[in-house]
VOPAGU-2260 file (C-alpha; in pm, 1 decimal, decimal comma):
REM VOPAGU-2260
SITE   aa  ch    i         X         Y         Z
SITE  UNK   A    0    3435,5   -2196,2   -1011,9
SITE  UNK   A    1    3163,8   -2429,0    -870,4
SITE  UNK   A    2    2836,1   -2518,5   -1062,4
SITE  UNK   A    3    2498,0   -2653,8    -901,1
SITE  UNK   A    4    2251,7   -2872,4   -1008,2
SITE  UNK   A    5    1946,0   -2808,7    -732,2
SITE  UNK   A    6    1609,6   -2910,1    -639,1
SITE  UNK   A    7    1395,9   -2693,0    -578,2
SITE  UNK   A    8    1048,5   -2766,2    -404,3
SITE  UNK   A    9     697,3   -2611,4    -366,0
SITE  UNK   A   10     468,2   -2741,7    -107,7
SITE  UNK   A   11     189,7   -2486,8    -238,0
SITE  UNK   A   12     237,2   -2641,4    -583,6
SITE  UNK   A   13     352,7   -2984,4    -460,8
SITE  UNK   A   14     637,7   -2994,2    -726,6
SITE  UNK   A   15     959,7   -3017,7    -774,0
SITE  UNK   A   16    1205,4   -2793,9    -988,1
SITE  UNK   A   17    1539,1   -2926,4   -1106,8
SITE  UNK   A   18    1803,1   -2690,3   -1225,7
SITE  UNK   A   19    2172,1   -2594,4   -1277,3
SITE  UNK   A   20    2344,3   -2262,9   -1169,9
SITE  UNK   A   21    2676,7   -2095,4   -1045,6
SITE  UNK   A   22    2494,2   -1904,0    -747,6
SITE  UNK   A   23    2240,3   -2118,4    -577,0
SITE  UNK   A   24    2131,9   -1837,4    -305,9
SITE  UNK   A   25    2117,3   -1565,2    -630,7
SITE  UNK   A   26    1921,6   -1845,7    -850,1
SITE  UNK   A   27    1653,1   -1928,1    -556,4
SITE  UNK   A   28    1594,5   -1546,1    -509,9
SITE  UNK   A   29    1516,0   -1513,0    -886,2
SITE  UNK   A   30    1297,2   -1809,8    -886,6
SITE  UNK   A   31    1085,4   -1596,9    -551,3
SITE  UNK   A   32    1120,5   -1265,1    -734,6
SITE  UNK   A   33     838,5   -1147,9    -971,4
SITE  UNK   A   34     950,9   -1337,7   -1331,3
SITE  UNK   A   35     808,2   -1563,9   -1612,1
SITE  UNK   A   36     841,5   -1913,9   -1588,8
SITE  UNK   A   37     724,1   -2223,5   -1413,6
SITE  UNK   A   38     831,4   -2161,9   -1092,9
SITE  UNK   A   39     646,8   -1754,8   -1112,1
SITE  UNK   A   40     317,0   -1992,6   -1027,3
SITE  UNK   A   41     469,5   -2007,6    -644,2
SITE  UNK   A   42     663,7   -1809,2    -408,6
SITE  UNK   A   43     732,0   -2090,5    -156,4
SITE  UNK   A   44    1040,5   -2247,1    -347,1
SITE  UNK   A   45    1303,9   -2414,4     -84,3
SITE  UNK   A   46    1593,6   -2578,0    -131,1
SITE  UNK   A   47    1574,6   -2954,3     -76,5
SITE  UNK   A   48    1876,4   -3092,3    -283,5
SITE  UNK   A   49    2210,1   -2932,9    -434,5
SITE  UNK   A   50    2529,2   -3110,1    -593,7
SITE  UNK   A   51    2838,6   -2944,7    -738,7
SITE  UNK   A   52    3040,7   -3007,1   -1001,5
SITE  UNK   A   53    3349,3   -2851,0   -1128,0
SITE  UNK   A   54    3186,3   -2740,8   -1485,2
SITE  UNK   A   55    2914,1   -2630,9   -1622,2
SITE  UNK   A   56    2899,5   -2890,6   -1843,5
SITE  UNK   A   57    2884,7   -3154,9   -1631,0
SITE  UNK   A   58    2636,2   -2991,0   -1420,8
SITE  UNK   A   59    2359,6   -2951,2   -1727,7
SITE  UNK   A   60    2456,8   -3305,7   -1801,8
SITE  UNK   A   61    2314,2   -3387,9   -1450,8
SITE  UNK   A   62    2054,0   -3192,0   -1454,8
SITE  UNK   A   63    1900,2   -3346,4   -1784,0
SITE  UNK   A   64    1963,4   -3700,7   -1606,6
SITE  UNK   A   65    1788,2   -3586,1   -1351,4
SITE  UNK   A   66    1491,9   -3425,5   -1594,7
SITE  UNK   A   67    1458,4   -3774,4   -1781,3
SITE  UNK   A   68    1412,8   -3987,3   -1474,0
SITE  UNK   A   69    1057,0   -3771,6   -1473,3
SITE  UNK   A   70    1017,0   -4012,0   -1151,5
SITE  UNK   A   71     880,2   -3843,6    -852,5
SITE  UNK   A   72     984,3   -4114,5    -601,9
SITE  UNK   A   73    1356,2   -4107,4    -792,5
SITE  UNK   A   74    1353,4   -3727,0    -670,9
SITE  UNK   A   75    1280,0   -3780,4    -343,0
SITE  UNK   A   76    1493,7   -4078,8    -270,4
SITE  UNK   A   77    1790,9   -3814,9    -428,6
SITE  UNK   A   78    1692,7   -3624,0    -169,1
SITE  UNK   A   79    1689,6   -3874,2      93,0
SITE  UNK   A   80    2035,0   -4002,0      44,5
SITE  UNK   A   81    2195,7   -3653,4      65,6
C-alpha cells in the first residue's frame, strides 16, 4: 500500500494545508465535506502537491518536515519543483 503526504491549498483562505493519507481523492473530499477542523473554514481546497512513500511512517515523518519548515516560500518552491 501507498501513503501520501499532500498539499492542500485555499485561494479563499490563502493557505496551505499539509497532510498524510492512504486515499488522497477520499482525504480531499473529507476536507470539502461538512467537518471540524482547519480546513471546515473553506470549501475551495485543491490539490497542489502529493508524494508517496511506501509507509506510513515515513510519510508522517515527511509531513512533520514539511510542518517545521513553517516557510511559505519553502511550500511553494515544493510545489514548483514537482
Amino acid at each position: 500500500m501507498k501513503y501520501w503526504v499532500y498539499i492542500l491549498y485555499s485561494g479563499h483562505l490563502d493557505k496551505y494545508y499539509v497532510g498524510s493519507t492512504q486515499d488522497i481523492e477520499g482525504r480531499l473530499q473529507r476536507h470539502l465535506a461538512a467537518h471540524k477542523g482547519f480546513t471546515s473554514h473553506a470549501k475551495d481546497w485543491v490539490l497542489k502537491y502529493q508524494e508517496p512513500f511506501g509507509t506510513k511512517s515515513e510519510a508522517v515523518k515527511r509531513e512533520f518536515q514539511i510542518k517545521k519548515w513553517k516557510s511559505r516560500a519553502m511550500i511553494e518552491r515544493l510545489i514548483s519543483q514537482s
